[in-house]
C-alpha positions as CSV (number, residue, x, y, z in Angstrom):
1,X,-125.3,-166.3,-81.9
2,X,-125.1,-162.8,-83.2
3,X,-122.6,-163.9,-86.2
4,X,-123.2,-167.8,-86.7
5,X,-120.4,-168.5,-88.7
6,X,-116.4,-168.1,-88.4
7,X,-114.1,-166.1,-90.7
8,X,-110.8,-166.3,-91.5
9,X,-108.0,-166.1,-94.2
10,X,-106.1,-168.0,-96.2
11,X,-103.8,-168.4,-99.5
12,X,-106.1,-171.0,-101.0
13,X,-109.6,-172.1,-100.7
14,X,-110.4,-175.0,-98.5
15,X,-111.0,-178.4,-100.1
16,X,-115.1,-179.1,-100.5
17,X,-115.6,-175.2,-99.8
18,X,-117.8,-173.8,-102.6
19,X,-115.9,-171.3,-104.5
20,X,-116.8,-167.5,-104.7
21,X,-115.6,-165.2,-107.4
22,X,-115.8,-161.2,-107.4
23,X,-116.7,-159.8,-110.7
24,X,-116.8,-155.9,-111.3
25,X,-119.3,-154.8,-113.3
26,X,-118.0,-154.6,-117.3
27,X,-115.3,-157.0,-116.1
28,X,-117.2,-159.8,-116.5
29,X,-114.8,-162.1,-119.1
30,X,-111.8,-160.7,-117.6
31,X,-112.7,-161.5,-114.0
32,X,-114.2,-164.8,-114.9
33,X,-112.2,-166.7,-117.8
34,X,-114.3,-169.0,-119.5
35,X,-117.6,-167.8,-118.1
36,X,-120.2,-167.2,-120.9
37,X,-120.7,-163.8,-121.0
38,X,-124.0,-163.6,-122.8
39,X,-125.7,-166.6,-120.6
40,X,-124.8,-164.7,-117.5
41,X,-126.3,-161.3,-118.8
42,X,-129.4,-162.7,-120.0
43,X,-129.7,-164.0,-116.6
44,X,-129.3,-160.4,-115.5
45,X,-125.8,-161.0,-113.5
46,X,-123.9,-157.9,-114.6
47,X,-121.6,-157.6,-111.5
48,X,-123.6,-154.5,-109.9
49,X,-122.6,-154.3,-106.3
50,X,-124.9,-157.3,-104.8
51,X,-125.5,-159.0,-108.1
52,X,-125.0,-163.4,-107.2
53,X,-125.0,-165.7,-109.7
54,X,-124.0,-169.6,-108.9
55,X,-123.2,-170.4,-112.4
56,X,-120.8,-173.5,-113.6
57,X,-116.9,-172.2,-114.3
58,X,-113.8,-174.4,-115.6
59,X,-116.2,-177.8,-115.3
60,X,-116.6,-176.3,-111.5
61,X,-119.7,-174.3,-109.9
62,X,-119.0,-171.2,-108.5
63,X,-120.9,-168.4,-106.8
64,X,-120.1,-165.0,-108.6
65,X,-120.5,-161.6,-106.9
66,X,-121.2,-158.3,-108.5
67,X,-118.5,-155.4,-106.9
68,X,-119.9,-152.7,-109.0
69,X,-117.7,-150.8,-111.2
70,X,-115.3,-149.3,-108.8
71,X,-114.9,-151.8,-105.4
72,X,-115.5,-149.1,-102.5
73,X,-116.2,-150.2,-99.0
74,X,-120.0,-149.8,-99.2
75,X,-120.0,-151.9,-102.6
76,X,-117.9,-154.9,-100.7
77,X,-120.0,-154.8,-97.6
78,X,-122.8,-155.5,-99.9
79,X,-120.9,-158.0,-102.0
80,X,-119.6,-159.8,-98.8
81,X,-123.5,-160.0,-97.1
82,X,-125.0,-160.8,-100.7
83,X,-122.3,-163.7,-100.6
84,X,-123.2,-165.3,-97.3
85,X,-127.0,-165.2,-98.5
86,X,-126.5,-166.8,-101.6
87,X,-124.4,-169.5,-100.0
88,X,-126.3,-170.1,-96.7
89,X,-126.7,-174.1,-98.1
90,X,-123.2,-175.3,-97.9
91,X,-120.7,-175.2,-95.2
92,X,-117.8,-173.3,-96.4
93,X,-117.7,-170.8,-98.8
94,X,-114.4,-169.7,-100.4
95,X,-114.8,-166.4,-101.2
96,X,-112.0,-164.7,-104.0
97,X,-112.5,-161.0,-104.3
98,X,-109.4,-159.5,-102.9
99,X,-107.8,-159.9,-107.0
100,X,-110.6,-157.2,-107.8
101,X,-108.9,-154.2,-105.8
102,X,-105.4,-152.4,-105.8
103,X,-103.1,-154.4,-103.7
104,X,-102.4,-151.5,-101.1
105,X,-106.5,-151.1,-100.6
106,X,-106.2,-154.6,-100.0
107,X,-106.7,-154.8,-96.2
108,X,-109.1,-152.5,-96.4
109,X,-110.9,-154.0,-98.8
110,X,-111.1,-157.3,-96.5
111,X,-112.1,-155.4,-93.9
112,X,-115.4,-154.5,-95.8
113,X,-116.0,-158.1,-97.3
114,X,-116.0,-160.0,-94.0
115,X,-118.4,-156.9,-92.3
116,X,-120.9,-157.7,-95.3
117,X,-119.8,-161.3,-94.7
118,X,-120.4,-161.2,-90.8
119,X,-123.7,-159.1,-91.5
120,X,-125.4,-160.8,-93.7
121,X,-125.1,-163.8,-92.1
122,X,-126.7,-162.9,-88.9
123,X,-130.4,-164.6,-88.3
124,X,-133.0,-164.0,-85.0
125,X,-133.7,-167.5,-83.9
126,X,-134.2,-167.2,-80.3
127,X,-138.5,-167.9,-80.9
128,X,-138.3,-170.1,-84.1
129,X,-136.4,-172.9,-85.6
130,X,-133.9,-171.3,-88.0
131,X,-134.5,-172.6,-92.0
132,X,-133.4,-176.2,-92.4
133,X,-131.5,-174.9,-96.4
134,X,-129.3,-172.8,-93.1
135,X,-125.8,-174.5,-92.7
136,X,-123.2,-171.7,-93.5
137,X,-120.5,-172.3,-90.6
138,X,-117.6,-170.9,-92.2
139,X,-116.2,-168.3,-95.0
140,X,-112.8,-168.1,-95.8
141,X,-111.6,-165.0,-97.9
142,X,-109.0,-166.0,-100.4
143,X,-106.1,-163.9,-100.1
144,X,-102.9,-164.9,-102.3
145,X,-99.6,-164.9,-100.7
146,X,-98.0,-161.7,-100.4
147,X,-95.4,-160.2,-98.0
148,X,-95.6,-160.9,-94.4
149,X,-96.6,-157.0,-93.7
150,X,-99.7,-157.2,-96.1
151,X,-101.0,-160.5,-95.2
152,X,-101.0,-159.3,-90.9
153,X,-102.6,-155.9,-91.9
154,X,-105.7,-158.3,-93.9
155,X,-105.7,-161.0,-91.2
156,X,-105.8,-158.0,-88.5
157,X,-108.6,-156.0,-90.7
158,X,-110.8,-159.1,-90.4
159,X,-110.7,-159.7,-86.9
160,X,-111.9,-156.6,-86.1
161,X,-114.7,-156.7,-88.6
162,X,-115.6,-159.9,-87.0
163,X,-115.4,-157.8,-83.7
164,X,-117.8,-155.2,-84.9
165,X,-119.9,-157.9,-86.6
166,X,-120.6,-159.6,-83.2
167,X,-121.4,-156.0,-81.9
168,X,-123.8,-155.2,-84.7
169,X,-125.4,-158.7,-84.0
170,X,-125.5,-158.0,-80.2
171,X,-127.5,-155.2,-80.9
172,X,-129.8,-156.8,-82.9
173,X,-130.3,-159.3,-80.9
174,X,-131.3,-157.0,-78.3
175,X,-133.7,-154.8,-80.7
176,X,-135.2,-157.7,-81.9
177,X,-136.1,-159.2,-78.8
178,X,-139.7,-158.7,-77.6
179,X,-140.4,-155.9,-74.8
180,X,-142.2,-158.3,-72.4
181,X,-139.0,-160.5,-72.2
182,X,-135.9,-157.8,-72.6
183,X,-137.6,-155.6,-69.5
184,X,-135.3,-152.7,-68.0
185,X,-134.3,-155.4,-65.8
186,X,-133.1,-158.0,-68.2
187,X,-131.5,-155.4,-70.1
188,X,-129.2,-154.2,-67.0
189,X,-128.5,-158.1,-66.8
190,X,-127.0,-158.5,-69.9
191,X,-124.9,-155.2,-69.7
192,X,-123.9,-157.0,-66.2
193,X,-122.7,-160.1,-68.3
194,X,-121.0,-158.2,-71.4
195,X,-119.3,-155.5,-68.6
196,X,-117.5,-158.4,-67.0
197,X,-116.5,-160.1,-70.1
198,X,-115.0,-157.0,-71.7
199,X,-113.0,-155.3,-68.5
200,X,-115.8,-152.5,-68.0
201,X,-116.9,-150.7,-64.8
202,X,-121.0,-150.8,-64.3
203,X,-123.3,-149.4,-61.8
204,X,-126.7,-150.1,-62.0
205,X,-129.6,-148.3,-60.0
206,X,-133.0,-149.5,-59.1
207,X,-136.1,-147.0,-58.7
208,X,-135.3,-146.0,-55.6
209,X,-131.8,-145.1,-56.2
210,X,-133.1,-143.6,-59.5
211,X,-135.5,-141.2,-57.1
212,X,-132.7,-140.4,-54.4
213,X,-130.8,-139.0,-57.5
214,X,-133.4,-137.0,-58.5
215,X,-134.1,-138.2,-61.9
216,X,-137.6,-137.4,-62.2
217,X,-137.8,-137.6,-66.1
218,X,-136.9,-141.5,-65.9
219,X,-138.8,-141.9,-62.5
220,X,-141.8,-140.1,-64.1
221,X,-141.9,-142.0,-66.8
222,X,-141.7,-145.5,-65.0
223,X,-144.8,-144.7,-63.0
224,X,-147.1,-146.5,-65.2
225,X,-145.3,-150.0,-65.0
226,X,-144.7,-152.9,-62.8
227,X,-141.3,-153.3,-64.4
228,X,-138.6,-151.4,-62.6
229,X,-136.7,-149.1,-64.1
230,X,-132.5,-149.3,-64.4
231,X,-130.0,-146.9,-65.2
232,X,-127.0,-148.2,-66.2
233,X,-123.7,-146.9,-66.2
234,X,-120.2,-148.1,-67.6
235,X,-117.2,-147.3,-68.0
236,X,-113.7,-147.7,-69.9
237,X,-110.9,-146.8,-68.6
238,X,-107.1,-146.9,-70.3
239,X,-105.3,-149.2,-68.4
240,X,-102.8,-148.9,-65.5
241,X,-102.3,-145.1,-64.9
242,X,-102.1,-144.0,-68.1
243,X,-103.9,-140.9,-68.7
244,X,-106.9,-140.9,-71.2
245,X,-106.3,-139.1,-74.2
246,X,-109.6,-138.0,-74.2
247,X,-112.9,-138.6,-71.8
248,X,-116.1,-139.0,-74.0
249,X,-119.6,-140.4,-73.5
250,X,-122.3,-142.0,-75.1
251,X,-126.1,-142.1,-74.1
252,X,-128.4,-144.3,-75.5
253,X,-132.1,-144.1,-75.5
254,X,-133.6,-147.3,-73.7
255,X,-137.6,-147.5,-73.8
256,X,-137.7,-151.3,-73.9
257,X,-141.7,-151.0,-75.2
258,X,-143.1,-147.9,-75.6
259,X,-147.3,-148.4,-75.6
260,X,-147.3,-144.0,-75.2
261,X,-148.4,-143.6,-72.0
262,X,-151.9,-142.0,-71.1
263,X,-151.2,-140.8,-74.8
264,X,-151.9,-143.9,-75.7
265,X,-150.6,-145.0,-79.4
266,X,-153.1,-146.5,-82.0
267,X,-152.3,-150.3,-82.2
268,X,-150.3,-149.9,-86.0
269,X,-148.3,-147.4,-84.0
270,X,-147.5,-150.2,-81.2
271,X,-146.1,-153.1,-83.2
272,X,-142.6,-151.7,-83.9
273,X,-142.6,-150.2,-80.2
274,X,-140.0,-153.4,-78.6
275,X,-137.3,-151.5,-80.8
276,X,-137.4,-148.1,-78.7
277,X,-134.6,-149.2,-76.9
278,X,-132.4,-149.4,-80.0
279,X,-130.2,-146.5,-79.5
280,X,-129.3,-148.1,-75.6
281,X,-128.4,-151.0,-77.6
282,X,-125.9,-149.7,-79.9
283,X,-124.2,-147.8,-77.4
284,X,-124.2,-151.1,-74.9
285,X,-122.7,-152.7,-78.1
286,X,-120.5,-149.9,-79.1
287,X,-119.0,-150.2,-75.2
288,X,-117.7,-154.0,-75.9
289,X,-115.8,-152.4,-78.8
290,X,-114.2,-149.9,-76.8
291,X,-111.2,-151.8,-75.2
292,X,-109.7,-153.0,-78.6
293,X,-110.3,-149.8,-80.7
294,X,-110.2,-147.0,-78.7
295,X,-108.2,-148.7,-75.5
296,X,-106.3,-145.0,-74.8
297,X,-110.0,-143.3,-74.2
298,X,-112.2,-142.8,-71.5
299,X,-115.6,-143.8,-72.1
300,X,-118.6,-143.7,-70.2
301,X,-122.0,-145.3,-71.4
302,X,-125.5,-143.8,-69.4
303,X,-128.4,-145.8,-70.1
304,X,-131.9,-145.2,-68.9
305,X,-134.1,-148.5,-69.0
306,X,-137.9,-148.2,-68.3
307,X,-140.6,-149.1,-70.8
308,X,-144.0,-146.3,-70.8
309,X,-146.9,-148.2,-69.7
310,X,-151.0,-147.1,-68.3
311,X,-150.9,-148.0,-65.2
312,X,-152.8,-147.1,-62.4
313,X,-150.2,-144.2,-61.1
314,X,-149.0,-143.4,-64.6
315,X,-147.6,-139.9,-65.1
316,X,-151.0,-137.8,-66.0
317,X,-151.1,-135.2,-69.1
318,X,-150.3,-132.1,-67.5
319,X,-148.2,-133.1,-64.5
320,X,-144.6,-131.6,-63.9
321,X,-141.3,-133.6,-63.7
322,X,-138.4,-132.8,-62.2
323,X,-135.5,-133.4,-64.8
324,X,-131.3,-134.5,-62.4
325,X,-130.1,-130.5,-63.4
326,X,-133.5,-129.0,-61.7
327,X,-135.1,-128.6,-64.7
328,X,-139.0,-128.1,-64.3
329,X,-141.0,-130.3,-67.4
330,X,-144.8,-129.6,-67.5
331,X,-145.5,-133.3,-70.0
332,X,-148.1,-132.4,-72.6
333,X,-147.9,-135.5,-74.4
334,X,-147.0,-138.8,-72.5
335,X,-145.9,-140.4,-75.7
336,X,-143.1,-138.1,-76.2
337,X,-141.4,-140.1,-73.2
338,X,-137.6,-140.4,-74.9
339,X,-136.1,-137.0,-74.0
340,X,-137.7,-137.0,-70.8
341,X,-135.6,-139.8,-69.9
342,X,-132.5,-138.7,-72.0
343,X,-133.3,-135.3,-70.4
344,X,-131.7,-137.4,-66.7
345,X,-129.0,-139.6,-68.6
346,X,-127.4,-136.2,-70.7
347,X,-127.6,-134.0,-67.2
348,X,-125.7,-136.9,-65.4
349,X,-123.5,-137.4,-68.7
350,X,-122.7,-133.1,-68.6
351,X,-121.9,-133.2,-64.7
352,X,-118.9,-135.9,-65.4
353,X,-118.1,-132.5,-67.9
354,X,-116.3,-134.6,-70.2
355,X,-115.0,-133.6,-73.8
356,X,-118.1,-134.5,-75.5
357,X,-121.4,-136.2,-75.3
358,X,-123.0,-138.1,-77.7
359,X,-126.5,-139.6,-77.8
360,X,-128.5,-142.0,-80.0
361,X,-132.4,-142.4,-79.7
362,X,-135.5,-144.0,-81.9
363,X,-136.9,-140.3,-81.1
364,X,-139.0,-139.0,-83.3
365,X,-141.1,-140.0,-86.5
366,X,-140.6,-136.2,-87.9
367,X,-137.2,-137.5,-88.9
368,X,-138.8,-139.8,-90.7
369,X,-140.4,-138.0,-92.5
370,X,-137.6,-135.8,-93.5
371,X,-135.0,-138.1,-93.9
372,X,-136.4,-141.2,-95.0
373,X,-136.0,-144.6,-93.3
374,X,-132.3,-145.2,-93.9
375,X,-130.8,-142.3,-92.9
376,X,-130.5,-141.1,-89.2
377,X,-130.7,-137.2,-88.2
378,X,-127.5,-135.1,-86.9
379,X,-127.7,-132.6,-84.7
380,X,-125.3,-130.6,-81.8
381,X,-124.6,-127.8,-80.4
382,X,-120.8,-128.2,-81.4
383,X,-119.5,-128.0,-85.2
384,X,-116.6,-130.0,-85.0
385,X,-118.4,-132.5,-83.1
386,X,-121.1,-132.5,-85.8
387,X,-117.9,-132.7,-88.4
388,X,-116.8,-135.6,-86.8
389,X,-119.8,-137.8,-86.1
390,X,-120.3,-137.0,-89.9
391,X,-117.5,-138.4,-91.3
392,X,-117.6,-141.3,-88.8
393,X,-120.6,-142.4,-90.4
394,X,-119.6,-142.2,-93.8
395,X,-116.5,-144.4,-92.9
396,X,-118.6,-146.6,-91.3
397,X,-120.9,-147.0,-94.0
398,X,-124.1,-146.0,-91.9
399,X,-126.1,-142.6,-93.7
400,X,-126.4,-139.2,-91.2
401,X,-127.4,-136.2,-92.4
402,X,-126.9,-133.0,-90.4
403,X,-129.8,-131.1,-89.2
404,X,-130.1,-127.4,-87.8
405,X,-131.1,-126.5,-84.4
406,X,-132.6,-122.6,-84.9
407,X,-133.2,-121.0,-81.7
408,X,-136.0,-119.6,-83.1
409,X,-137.4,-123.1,-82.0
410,X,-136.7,-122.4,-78.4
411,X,-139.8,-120.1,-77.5
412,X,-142.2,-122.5,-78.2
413,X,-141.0,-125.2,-75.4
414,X,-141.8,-122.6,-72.8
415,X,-144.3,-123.7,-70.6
416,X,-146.9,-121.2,-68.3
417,X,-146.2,-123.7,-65.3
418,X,-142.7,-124.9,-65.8
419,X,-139.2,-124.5,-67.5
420,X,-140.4,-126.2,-70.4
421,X,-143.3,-128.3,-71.8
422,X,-142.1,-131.8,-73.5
423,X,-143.4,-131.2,-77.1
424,X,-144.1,-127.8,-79.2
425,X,-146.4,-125.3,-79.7
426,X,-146.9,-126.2,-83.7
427,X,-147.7,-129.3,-85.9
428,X,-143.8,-128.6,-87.6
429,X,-140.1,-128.9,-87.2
430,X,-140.8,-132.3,-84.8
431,X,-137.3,-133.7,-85.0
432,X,-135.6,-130.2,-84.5
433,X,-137.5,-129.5,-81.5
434,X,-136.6,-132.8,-80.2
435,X,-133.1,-131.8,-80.2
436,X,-133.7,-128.4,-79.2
437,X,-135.5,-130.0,-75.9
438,X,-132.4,-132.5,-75.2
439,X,-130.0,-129.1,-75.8
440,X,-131.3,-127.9,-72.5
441,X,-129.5,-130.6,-70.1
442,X,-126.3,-130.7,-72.0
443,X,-124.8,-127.0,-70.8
444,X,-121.8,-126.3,-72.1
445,X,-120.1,-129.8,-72.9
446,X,-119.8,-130.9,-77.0
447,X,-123.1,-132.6,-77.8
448,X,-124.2,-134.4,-80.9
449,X,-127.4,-136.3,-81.0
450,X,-128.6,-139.1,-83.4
451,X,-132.3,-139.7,-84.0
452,X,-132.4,-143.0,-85.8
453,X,-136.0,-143.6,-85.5
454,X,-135.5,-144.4,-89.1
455,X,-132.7,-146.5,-89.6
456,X,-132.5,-148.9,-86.3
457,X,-135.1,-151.4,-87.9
458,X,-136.4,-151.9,-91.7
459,X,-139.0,-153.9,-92.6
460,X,-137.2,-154.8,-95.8
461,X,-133.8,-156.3,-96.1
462,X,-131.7,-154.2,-97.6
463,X,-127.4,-154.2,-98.1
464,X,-125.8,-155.7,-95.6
465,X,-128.9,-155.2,-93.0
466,X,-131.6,-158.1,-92.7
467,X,-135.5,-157.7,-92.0
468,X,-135.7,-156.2,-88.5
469,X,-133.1,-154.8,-86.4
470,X,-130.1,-153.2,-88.3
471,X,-127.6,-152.9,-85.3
472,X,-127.7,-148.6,-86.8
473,X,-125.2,-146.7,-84.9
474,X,-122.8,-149.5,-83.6
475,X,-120.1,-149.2,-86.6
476,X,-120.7,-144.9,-86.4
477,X,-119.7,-144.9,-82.7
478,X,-116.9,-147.8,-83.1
479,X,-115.5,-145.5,-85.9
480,X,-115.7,-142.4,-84.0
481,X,-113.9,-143.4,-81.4
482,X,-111.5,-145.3,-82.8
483,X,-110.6,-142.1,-84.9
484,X,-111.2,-140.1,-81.7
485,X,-108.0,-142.2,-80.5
């Protein structure tokens, strides 16, 4: 299960639920009566966001969590996933932090707890026996009564951070699951199954539909496998005849194990490879999210599904594709196989012309190497578009950071045989001319695109995100389009 345990909210903690106390940090007395202040500082609890202690309080124990010194959203999310990792042994955990914040931030500040909550209590079990300490089934956030207005806004701010927290976990789920079993196939199966359960329209095509349509980035870069490739394509509409206030959509990278192609990767280089299909994940989860937080939109998902395999007919160094918008793409370097395929999903996205398009792909290591592992790489052709996918992700608590596109960058994707070649002319600027490739098939529609090579999996748990898959992107898009609305 993506999020194995249930949240809700009540007035008073539950009989036999361990009890859970949020301290601020310099607040420890005043939040905690009776605790000893010294013995908890000498064992290094000094409420920093995170911080657990189970300590024994008023003859009782209790599990204290560190909210920092100011209780912001990110500092909760960290508190609530530090909390349901510190009290995976019992059953139900009682969890009393909502006293720490301002009573109007209140919902809010639920909100965030049960996301960290939700988060950190996610585990990949699907190949192994889960740890036998593991019983966590339910946390209930304490809040005290209050008027009737208040109490609905936290009750309603939880349930949809359990909604996002079964998206996150759907996506991770899908990262973390090994290429040879979660084929382009099996991929387009579950968006079959989750389409249906959520109200959404899906076509999916097979190779040779994928051919007929002329997308000869995705078809090229199938060549090498025995797995068939999918595109998938869903859709939200508003319901009845209502008119959409706006019509976005969302493109998501799906390589389901990328071994390079003829340009073959070093074995290091393949081990991480099953997540290349991260960013088609988040937008697949970010789609289930759609009917209850954007429900007045309409949003279409495109997903390209093949994995980039050496066999006997795969696409040769040198050879030209033959992108949907007629585009001609002389491939220099097999392994840079994403925005080949992205090159077909954003030229089908752009002919639908809709208001914008925005795209999320495990794209380049460049953007690594600039940004770091945590934070994801911004780019567009449209400020305000940028603006907004910015501040999304600050809301949402996931790290972008906006990078240019210079044009300069342009004249070094030209190719003597074709339109364009798939990688540069120079050792620099890798991310950039990434984006400056996948600017080519967007035309004139609003475009933002998200490298998250970095951020879709970590190899250290960290916050609210485990070892592994992170689920980066899903809570960006959900609060983009949900502000979008």
């Amino acid at each position: 299960m993506p999020v194995p345990i249930t949240l809700d909210v009540a007035a008073r903690a539950p009989k036999g639920a361990l009890g859970a106390l949020a301290v601020r940090a310099g607040s420890l007395g005043d939040d905690a009566p009776g605790l000893d202040v010294a013995l908890a500082e000498l064992a290094g609890f000094t409420g920093k966001p995170g911080q657990t202690l189970v300590t024994a309080l008023r003859g009782k124990t209790r599990l204290l969590v560190g909210v920092g010194d100011e209780p912001t959203p990110a500092a909760l999310r960290k508190a609530g996933a530090a909390a349901a990792r510190a009290a995976r042994t019992v059953e139900v955990l009682a969890l009393d932090a909502l006293g720490a914040v301002p009573a109007k931030q209140a919902a809010e500040a639920a909100g965030a707890l049960a996301e960290g909550l939700a988060l950190g209590s996610y585990g990949f079990a699907d190949y192994k026996e889960p740890a036998e300490d593991t019983r966590l089934e339910r946390v209930v956030l304490v809040a005290a009564d209050g008027d009737a207005k208040r109490a609905g806004a936290i009750a309603a701010a939880v349930e949809a951070a359990v909604r996002r927290g079964h998206a996150v976990g759907l996506a991770r789920d899908l990262v973390n699951t090994p290429g040879g079993d979660l084929t382009p196939t099996a991929f387009a199966e579950v968006a079959e199954d989750l389409a249906a359960e959520h109200g959404l329209e899906i076509e999916v095509w097979d190779r040779d539909r994928i051919v007929t349509e002329l997308c000869g980035g995705l078809a090229g870069v199938a060549r090498g496998s025995a797995q068939e490739p999918r595109l998938v394509r869903l859709t939200h509409r508003p319901a009845g005849k209502r008119k959409p206030r706006a019509r976005l959509a969302l493109v998501g990278k799906g390589v389901t194990f990328d071994a390079g192609g003829l340009s073959i990767k070093t074995a290091t280089g393949m081990e991480g490879m099953k997540t290349d299909m991260a960013g088609a994940a988040a937008v697949l989860a970010a789609m289930t999210l759609v009917p209850s937080v954007a429900p007045r939109l309409e949003v279409t998902a495109y997903l390209p599904l093949t994995d980039n395999m050496l066999g006997g007919d795969a696409t040769r160094v040198g050879d030209v594709l033959r992108i949907r918008n007629g585009t001609s793409v002389e491939v220099l370097n097999t392994d840079a196989e994403g925005r080949l395929i992205l090159a077909d999903a954003l030229s089908l996205a752009a002919e639908a012309e809709p208001d914008a398009i925005v795209d999320l792909a495990t794209l380049t290591g460049a953007c690594m190497v600039a940004l770091g592992v945590r934070t994801a790489g911004l780019m567009g052709n449209d400020e305000d578009l940028v603006e907004r996918v910015l501040r999304a992700g600050e809301r949402a608590g996931e790290a972008l950071w906006a990078l240019p596109l210079p044009d300069h960058l342009r004249a070094t994707l030209d190719s003597e045989i074709a339109d364009l070649r798939n990688i540069g002319t120079g050792p620099y600027g890798g991310a950039l001319l990434a984006g400056t490739f996948l600017r080519e098939f967007v035309g004139d529609v609003a475009w933002a695109h998200l490298d998250i090579a970095g951020p879709a999996s970590t190899g250290t748990a960290y916050d609210e995100h485990p070892k592994g898959a992170t689920g980066f992107g899903v809570r960006t898009l959900a609060r983009l389009l949900a502000d979008w609305a």
